[in-house]
MARKE-8141 format. One line per field, with one value per residue (C-alpha): x, y, z; residue in three letters. Coordinates in steps of 0.05 Angstrom, whole numbers. Each point is the difference from the previous one (the first is absolute). Example, Ala and Ser with C-alpha at 12.3 -4.5 7.8 and 13.67 -1.06 7.14 Angstrom:
! MARKE-8141
px = c(246	27)
py = c(-90	69)
pz = c(156	-13)
rest = c(ALA	SER)
//
This chain:
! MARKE-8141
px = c(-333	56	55	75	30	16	-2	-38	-65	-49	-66	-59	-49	-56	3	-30	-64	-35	-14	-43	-51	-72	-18	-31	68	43	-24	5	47	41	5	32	48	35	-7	51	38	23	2	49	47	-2	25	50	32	15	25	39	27	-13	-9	-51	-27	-63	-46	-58	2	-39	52	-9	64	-5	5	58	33	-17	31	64	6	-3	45	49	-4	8	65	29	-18	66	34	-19	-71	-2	27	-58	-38	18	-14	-66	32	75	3	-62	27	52	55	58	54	40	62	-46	-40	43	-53	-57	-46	-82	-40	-64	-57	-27	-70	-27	-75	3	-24	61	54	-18	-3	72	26	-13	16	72	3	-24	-58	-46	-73	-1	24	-38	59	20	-72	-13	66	-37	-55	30	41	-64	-36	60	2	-75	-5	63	-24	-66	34	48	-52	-46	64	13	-67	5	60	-30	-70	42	35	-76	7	-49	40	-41	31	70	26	2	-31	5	71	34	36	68	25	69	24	62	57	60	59	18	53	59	41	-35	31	-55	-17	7	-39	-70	-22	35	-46	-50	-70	-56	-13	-74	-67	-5	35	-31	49	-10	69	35	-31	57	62	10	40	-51	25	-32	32	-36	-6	54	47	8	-12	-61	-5	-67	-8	-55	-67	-30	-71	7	28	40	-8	47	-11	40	69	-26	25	69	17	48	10	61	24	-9	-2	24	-67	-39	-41	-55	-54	-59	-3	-70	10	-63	51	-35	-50	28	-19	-8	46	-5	-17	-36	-75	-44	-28	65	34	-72	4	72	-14	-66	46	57	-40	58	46	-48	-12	84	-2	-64	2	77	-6	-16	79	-13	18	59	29	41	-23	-51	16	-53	29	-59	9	61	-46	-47	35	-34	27	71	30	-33	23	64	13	-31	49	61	-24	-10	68	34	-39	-3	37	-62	-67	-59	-30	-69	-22	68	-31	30	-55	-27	-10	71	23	-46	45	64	-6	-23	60	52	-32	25	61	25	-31	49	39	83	22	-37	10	77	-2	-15	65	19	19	22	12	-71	-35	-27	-23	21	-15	-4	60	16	-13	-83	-3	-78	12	12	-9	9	25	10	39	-23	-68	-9	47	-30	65	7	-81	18	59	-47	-43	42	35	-69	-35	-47	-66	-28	-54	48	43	-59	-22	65	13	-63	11	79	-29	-53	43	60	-40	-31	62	17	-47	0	72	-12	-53	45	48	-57	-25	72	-2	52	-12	55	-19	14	54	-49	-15	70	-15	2	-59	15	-50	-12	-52	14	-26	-12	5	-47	-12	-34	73	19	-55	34	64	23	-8	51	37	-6	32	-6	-4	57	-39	-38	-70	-36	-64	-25	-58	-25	-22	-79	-8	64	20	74	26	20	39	31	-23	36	-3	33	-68	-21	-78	-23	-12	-75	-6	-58	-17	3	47	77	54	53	74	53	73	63	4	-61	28	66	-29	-49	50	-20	-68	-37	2	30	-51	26	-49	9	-51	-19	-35	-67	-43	24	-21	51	4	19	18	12	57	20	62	11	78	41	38	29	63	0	0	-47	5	-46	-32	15	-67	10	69	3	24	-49	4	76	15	5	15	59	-21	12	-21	-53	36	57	-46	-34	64	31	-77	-2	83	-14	-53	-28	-78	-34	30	60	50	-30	53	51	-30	-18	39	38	40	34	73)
py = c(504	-17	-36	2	-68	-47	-81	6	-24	52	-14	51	0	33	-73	-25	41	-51	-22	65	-20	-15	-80	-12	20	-28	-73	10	-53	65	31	-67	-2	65	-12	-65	39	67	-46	-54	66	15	-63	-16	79	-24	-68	12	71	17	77	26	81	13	59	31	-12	56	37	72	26	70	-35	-40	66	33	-57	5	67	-10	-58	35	55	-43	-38	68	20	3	-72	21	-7	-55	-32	10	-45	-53	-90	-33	-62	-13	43	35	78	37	-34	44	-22	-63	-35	-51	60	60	45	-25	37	-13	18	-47	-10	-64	-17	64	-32	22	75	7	-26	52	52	-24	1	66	26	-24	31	71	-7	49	-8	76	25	8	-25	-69	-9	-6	-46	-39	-14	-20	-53	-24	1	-44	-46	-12	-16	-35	-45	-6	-17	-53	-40	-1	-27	-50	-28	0	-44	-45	-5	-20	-59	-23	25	35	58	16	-73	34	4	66	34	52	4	57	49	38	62	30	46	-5	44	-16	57	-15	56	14	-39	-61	-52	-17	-78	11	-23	39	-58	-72	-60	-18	-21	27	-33	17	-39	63	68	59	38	73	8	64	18	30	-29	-83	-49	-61	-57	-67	-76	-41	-83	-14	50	68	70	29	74	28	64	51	12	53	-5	-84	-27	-65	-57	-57	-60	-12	-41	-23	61	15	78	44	79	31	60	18	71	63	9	1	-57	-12	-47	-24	-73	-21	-73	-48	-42	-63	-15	49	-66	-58	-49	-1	-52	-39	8	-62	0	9	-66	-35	16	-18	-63	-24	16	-50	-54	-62	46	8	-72	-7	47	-22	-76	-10	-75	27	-5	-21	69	18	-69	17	-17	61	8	30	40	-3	-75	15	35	-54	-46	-64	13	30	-57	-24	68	-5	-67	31	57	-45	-39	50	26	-71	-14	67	57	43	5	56	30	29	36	26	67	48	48	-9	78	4	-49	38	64	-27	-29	66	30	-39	4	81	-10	-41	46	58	27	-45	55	0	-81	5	24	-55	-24	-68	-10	-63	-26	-7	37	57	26	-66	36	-54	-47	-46	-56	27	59	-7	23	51	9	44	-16	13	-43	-9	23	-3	49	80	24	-45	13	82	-10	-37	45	65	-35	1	65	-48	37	0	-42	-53	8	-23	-61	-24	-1	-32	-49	-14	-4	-53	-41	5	-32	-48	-17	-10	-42	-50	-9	-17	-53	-24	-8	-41	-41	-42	1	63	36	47	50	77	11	8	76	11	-24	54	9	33	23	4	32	-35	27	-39	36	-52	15	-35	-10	-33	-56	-61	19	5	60	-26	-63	-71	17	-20	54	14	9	-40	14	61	21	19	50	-20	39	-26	16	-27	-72	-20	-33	-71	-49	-69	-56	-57	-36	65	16	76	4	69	38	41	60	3	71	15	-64	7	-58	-19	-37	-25	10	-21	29	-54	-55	0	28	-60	-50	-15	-13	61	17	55	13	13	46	46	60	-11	52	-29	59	74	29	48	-47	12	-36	14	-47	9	-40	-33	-1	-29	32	62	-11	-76	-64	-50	-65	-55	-10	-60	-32	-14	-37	-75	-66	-6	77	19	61	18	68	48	64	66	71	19	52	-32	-59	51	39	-70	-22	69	6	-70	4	-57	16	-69	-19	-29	41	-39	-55	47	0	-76	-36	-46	57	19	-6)
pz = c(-420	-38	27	-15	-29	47	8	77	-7	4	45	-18	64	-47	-27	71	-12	-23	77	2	-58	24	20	-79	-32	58	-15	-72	-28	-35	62	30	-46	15	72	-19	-49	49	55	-36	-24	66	33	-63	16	67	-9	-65	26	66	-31	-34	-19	12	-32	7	82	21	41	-28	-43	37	61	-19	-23	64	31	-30	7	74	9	-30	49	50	-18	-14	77	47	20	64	-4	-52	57	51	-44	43	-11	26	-22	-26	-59	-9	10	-27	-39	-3	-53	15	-24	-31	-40	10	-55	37	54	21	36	38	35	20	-5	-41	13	63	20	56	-41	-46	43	37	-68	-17	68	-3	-61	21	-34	45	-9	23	-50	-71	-41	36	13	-73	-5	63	-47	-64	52	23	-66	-35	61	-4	-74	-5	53	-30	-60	39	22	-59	-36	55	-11	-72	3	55	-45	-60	37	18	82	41	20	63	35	-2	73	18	-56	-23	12	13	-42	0	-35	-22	-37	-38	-24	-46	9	-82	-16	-47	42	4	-57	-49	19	73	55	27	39	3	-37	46	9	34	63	-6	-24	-54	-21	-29	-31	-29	-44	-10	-71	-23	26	-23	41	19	-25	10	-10	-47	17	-48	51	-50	20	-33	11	17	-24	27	-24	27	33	13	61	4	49	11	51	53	5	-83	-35	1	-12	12	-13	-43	-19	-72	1	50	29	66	0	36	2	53	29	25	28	22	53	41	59	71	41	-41	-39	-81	-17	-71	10	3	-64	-32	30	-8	-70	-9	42	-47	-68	28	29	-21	45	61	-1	6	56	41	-9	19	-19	-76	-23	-71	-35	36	6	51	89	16	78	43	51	40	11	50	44	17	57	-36	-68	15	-7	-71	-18	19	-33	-60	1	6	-56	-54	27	-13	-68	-23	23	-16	20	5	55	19	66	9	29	-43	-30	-61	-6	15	-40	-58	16	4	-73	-16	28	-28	-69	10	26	-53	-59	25	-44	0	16	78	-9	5	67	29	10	27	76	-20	-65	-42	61	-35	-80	-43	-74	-53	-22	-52	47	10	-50	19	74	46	73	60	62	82	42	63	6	75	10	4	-31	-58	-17	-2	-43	-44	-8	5	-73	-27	22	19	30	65	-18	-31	68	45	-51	-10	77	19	-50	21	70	-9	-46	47	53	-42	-30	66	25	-58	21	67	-22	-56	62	40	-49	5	76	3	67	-4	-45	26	-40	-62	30	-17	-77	-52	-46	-75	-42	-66	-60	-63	-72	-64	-69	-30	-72	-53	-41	79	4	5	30	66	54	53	-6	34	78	72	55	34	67	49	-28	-45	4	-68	-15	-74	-58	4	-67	-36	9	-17	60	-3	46	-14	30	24	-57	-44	-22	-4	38	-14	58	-20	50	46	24	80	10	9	-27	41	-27	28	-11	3	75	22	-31	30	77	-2	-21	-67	26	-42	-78	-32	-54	-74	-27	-58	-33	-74	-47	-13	-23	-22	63	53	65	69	50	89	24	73	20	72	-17	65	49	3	42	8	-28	-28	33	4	68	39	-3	-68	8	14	-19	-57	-25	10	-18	-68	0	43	34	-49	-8	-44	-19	-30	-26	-49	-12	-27	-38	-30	-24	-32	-28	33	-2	14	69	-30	50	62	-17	22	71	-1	60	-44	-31	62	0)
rest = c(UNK	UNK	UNK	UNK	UNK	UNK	UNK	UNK	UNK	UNK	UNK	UNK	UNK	UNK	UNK	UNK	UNK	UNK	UNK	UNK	UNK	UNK	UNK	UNK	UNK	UNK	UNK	UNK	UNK	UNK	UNK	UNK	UNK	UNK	UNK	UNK	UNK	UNK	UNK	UNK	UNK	UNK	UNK	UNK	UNK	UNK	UNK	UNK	UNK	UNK	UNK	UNK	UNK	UNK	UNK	UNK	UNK	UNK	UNK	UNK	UNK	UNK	UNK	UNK	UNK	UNK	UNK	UNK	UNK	UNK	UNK	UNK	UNK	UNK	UNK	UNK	UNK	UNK	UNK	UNK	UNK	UNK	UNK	UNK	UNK	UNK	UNK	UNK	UNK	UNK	UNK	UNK	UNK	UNK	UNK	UNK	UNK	UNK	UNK	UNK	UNK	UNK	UNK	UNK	UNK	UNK	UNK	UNK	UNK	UNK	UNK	UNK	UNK	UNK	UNK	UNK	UNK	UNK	UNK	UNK	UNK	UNK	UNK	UNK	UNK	UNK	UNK	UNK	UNK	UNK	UNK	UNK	UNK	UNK	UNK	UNK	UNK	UNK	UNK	UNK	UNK	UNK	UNK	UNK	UNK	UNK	UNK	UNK	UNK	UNK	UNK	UNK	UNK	UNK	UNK	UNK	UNK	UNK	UNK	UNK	UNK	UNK	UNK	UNK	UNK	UNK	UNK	UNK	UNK	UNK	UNK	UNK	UNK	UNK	UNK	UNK	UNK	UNK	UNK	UNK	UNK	UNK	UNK	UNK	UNK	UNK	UNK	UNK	UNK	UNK	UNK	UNK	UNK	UNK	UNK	UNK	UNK	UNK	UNK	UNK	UNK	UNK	UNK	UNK	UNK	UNK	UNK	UNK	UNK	UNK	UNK	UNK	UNK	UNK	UNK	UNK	UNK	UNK	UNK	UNK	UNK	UNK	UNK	UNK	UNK	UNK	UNK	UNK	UNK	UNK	UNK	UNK	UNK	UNK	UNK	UNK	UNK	UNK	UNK	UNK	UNK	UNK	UNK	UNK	UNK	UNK	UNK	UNK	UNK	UNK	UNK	UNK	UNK	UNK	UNK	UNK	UNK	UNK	UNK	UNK	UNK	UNK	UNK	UNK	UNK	UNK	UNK	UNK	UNK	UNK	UNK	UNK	UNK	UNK	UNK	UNK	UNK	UNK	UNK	UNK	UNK	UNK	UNK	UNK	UNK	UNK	UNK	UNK	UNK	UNK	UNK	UNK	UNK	UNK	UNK	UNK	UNK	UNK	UNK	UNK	UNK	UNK	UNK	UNK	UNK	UNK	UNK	UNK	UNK	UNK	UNK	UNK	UNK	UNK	UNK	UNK	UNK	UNK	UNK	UNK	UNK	UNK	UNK	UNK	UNK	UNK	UNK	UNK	UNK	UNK	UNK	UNK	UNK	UNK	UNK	UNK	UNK	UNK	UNK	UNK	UNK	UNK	UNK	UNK	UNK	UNK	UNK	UNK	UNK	UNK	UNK	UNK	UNK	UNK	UNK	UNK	UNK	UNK	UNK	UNK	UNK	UNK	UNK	UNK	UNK	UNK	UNK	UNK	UNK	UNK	UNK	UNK	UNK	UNK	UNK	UNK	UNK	UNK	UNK	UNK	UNK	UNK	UNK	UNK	UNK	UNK	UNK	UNK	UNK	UNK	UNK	UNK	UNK	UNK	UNK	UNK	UNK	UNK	UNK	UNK	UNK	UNK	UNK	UNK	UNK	UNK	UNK	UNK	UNK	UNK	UNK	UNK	UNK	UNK	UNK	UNK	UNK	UNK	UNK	UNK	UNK	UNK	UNK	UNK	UNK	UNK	UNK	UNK	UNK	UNK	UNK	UNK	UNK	UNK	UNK	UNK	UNK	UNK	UNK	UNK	UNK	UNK	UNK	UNK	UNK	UNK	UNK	UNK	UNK	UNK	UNK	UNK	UNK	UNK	UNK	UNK	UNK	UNK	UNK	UNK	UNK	UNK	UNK	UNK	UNK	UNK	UNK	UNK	UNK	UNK	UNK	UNK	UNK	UNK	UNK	UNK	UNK	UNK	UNK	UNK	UNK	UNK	UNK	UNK	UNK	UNK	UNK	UNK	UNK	UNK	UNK	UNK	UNK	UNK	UNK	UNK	UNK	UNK	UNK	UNK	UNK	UNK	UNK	UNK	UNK	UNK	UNK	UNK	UNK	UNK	UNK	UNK	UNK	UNK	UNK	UNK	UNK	UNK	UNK	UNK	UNK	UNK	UNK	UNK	UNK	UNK	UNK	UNK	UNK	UNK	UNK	UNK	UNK	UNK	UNK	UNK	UNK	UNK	UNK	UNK	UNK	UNK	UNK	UNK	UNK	UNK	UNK	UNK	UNK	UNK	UNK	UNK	UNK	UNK	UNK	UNK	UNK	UNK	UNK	UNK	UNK	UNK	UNK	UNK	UNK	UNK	UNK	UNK	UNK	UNK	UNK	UNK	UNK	UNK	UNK	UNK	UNK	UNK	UNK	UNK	UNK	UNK	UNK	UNK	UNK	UNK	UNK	UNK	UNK	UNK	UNK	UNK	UNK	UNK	UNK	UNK	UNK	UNK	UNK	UNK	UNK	UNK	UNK	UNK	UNK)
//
């Protein structure tokens, strides 16, 4: 088969067939070594692209013809019956046009491995089994479901076998598998460019796609954020991963197009989660980090206090742990902590996540306006040319979180991550604030609910003409503390010392590193650090970074509590708004807590 140019990698299963030789040429050496080699293309396809073509699959082409033939027929049937295809779950039956996707209509059926899905599906759709004609159509559904399926999870096991996993440990396997059937209304009087579906990714573990062989419009985003179109080849199928390849459909000529999604979605029952072997494997190639993790005393890399949250659940070490606490708060202004019980899987995802968001296009980017200045998309500047970020303030609030993600077409898969993730690091931003509180004998510490927490995914263009230079320039926080997700794999952060000494901070994967800002240092009286820290270009490698900010109150002031006020610590600093704090910092330019002098109790008139 010869295949139309295009820059997707192209996976030939025929190359697999090698697992079907008899046990003498199976343990040949030769036959090892193209076991490796399709196995390595494999993985590479899906970590460098997240889309690949396959060929020679084994579906039959007739069938595939037959197939679209039919589908056809069916999203040419009345609106009135399309619309009997009704949802099993949000979004798996008819999609009529929408303001989002006003040339965009499917059809679905969720779970085509199963026999009575099949046959609901077809009954919606008037497809009579009694008579000859929509029996035959009957079949060629049931034929397509069953090989595309078949073909789903051999690929599913592929990909799991080239990462080194048992497939058959996966919760829930096999998983199960929806089907729709799409149809773009293309016409004379759709504008050349426009929209067939928004950018989005799949929110699946796979998609099968059979493309419309004769009508284009697929385009996919590369990693370095362009549009590459993906033209049609007939007889291959495509497959992207889910929420890892961005893609969108245009219109590039007045056509019907239409096209048939096949996606391999998660466990009904069970949580996804990394299997076993996968984090075993990860854990024995990173032993210097498990040791940072598991033996909390083991500080030496990072420099910095490692705190233990598990320490301030044990009655008989509370208060070391507390005292420990204040003290890398009073020396430091930073520390790392382990056991903070936010999932490693999650926290796997949510990198994954934000790595998407901020390849999207500027265009999607410059939505996200601010809600207050520097809130949202910050595109580079003259003052960090290397970095760009995008931004929600005030991520426990439902609203502000679907703003956020109605700017960025962001998925429903990205919806849920990003919400468990705000949710867990809301409370435990929470939390460390009330123990922060405790740990100087504050009792008083409600008002902390009332704190607002900003959030943040920051992007470094790192390039090897950048090594050397700086990615965001010495600053404090504004806030009262941030709780920063590292790039594992890209160090950069530093902090300075009390001595005006930059330590490199080294990340550790599966901890979280805390600062303190301005905010802390004036609440507590002077008693806590506002860490300088700064991010520096050390290798020509893209890095990304999670910061959540515990700000300070929305409608109040800051004001230091009365446990901290006495003869021998007066009051150093007047009550204020945090508002107006950062409004005066940022209209300044004062970046390195300078502007808390303007609040210090000695300049009141």
């Amino acid at each position: 088969m010869v295949l139309s140019e295009t820059s997707v990698p192209v996976i030939d299963l025929r190359d697999f067939d090698f697992e079907f030789e008899d046990e003498h040429d199976k343990s040949s050496s030769s036959s090892s070594s193209s076991e490796k080699v399709v196995y390595q293309k494999l993985r590479e396809a899906c970590e460098e692209w997240g889309c690949f073509r396959i060929i020679n699959h084994g579906i039959p082409i007739s069938l595939m013809s037959d197939m679209k033939t039919l589908i056809r027929s069916l999203l040419d049937l009345p609106p009135e019956i399309k619309a009997r295809n009704a949802d099993v779950i949000t979004g798996s039956g008819y999609v009529a046009p929408s303001p989002a996707n006003p040339l965009y209509e499917a059809l679905g059926l969720y779970d085509y491995a199963s026999p009575e899905a099949l046959r609901r599906f077809s009954d919606q759709l008037g497809l009579s089994p009694y008579q000859s004609w929509n029996l035959e159509n009957r079949g060629i559904v049931e034929k397509y479901g069953r090989a595309v399926n078949e073909l789903s999870l051999d690929i599913g096991k592929r990909m799991a076998k080239s990462l080194g996993l048992n497939v058959l440990k996966l919760k829930g396997w096999p998983w199960p598998c929806q089907f729709r059937i799409n149809k773009y209304n293309f016409s004379d009087d759709t504008l050349l460019g426009s929209s067939g579906v928004q950018i989005h990714t799949d929110n699946s573990f796979l998609t099968i796609l059979q493309e419309d062989e004769d009508v284009k419009g697929l385009e996919i985003i590369t990693k370095n954020g362009q549009f590459l179109p993906v033209d049609p080849s007939p007889g291959t199928l495509l497959l992207n991963l889910g929420d890892i390849a961005t893609h969108r459909v245009v219109c590039k000529e007045a056509m019907i197009r239409v096209s048939i999604a096949s996606f391999m979605l998660g466990p009904k029952d069970e949580v996804v989660e990394a299997p076993q072997e996968k984090l075993k494997k990860e854990m024995e190639n990173n032993d210097e980090v498990i040791n940072i993790v598991m033996e909390e005393s083991d500080n030496s890399k990072s420099n910095i206090p490692v705190i233990d949250m598990r320490e301030f659940e044990d009655l008989l070490d509370s208060e070391k742990a507390y005292q420990k606490l204040r003290e890398a708060c009073e020396e430091w202004g930073c520390f790392r902590i382990i056991n903070h019980g936010i999932p490693t899987p999650l926290m796997s995802e949510m990198k994954t996540v934000v790595r998407s968001l901020l390849d999207l296009p500027e265009e999607i980017k410059q939505r996200n306006t601010d809600v207050v200045t520097g809130s949202g998309y910050m595109a580079p500047s003259l003052m960090n040319p290397l970095y760009e970020g995008l931004g929600l303030y005030d991520f426990g609030s439902l609203e502000a979180l679907n703003s956020f993600f109605d700017q960025l077409d962001a998925s429903s898969y990205q919806r849920d991550v990003i919400e468990k993730y705000a949710k867990g690091v809301h409370e435990m931003a929470m939390d460390m604030g009330r123990k922060l509180a405790k740990s100087l004998g504050v009792k008083k510490i409600d008002p902390l609910k009332e704190w607002v927490c900003q959030f943040r995914i920051n992007k470094y263009n790192f390039s090897p003409e950048s090594v050397g230079s700086s990615g965001v320039q010495l600053h404090t926080d504004s806030g009262f503390l941030t709780v920063l997700q590292e790039d594992e794999n890209v160090s950069g952060l530093e902090i300075m010392n009390k001595n005006g000494d930059f330590v490199p901070i080294e990340p550790c994967p599966g901890t979280l590193l805390l600062n303190l800002g301005d905010v802390a240092k004036a609440w507590s009286n002077g008693r806590f650090c506002n860490v300088k820290h700064r991010v520096q270009c050390k290798e020509a490698s893209i890095r990304v970074s999670i910061a959540s900010f515990l700000l300070g109150p929305k409608n109040g002031t800051v004001e230091i509590p009365q446990e901290l006020v006495d003869d021998e610590h007066p009051r150093l600093y007047k009550p204020f708004i945090y508002e107006e704090y950062r409004s005066h910092r940022l209209s300044e330019k004062l970046h390195t807590g300078e502007a808390l002098q303007f609040i210090e109790t000695h300049n009141i008139a």
